[in-house]
C-alpha positions as CSV (number, residue, x, y, z in Angstrom):
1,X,-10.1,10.3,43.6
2,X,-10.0,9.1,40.3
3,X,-11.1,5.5,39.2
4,X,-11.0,3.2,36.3
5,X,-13.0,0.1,35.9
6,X,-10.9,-3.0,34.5
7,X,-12.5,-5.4,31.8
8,X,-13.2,-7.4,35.0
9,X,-15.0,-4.6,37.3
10,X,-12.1,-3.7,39.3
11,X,-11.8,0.0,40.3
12,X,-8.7,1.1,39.5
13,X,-7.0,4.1,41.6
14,X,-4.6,7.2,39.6
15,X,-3.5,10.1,40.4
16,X,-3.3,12.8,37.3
17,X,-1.0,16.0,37.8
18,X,0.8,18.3,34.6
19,X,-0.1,18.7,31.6
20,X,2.0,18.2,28.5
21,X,2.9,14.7,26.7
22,X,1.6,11.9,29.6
23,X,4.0,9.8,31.3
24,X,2.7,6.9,33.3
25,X,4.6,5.9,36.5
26,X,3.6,2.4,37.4
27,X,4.7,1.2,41.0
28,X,6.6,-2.6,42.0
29,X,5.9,-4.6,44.2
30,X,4.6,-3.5,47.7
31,X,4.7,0.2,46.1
32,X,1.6,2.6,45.2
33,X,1.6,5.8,44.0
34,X,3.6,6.9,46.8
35,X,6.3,5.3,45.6
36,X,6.7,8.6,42.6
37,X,6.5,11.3,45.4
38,X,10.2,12.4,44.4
39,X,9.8,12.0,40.8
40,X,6.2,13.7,40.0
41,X,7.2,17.1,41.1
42,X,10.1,17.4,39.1
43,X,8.1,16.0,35.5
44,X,5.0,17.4,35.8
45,X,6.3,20.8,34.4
46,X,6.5,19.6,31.8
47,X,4.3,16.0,31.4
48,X,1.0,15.0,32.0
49,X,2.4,12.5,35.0
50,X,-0.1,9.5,35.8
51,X,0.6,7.5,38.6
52,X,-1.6,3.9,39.0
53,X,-2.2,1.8,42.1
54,X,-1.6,-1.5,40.5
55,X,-4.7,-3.9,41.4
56,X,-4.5,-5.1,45.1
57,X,-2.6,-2.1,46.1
58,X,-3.7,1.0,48.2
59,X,-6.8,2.1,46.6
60,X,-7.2,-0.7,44.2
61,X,-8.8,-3.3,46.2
62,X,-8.9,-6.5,44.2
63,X,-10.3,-10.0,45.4
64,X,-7.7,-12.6,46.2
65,X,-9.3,-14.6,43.2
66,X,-9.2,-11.9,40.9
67,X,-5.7,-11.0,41.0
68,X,-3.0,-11.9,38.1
69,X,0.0,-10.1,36.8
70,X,-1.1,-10.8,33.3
71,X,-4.0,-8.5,34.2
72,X,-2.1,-5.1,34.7
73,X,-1.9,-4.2,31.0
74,X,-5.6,-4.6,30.6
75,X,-5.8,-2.5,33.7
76,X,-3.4,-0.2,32.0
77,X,-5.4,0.5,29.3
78,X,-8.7,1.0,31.3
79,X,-6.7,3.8,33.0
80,X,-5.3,5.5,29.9
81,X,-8.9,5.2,28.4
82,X,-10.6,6.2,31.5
83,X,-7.7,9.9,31.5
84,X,-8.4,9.7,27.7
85,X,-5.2,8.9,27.2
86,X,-3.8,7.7,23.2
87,X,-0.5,7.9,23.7
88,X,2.1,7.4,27.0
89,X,6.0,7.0,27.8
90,X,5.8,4.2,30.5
91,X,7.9,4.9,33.9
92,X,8.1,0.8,35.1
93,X,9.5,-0.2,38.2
94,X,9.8,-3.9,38.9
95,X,6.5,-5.4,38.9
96,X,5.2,-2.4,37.1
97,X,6.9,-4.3,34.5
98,X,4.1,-6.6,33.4
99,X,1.9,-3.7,33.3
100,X,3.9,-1.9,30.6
């Protein structure tokens, strides 16, 4: 399993499958990257198709303390660095939103 580490040492969970230009599908609220099941097999024919447990979520255990919306971007990046990454379309559902 894949893992990024936020700026704040959070181990951040995606999923990597395609190759192609990268697409990043980022989950709402109560969601993971379960939530893309449907949608990943269809794109990655084409895309590089990144899917991100949000921290708190699935494999992204967070503390309570350490948890803020305005976080997920950071934690966006960490991921795209971490998959080496330059360049993504963004696939937001609800609070995926403050991520991308």
């Amino acid at each position: 399993m894949p893992y990024a580490t936020s700026e704040d040492g959070i181990k951040l969970y995606y999923e990597s499958d395609g190759e192609g230009p990268a697409v990043v599908f980022l989950h709402g609220g109560n969601g993971n990257t379960l939530s893309w099941v449907f949608q990943i097999p269809h794109f990655r024919k084409n895309y590089r198709c990144i899917a991100v447990d949000l921290r708190t979520y699935k494999h992204s255990k967070c503390p309570v303390e350490q948890y803020h919306v305005l976080k997920f971007a950071g934690d966006l990046l960490a991921v795209l660095d971490h998959a080496g990454v330059e360049k993504a379309a963004l696939v937001c559902q609800s609070l995926g939103a403050f991520a991308g």
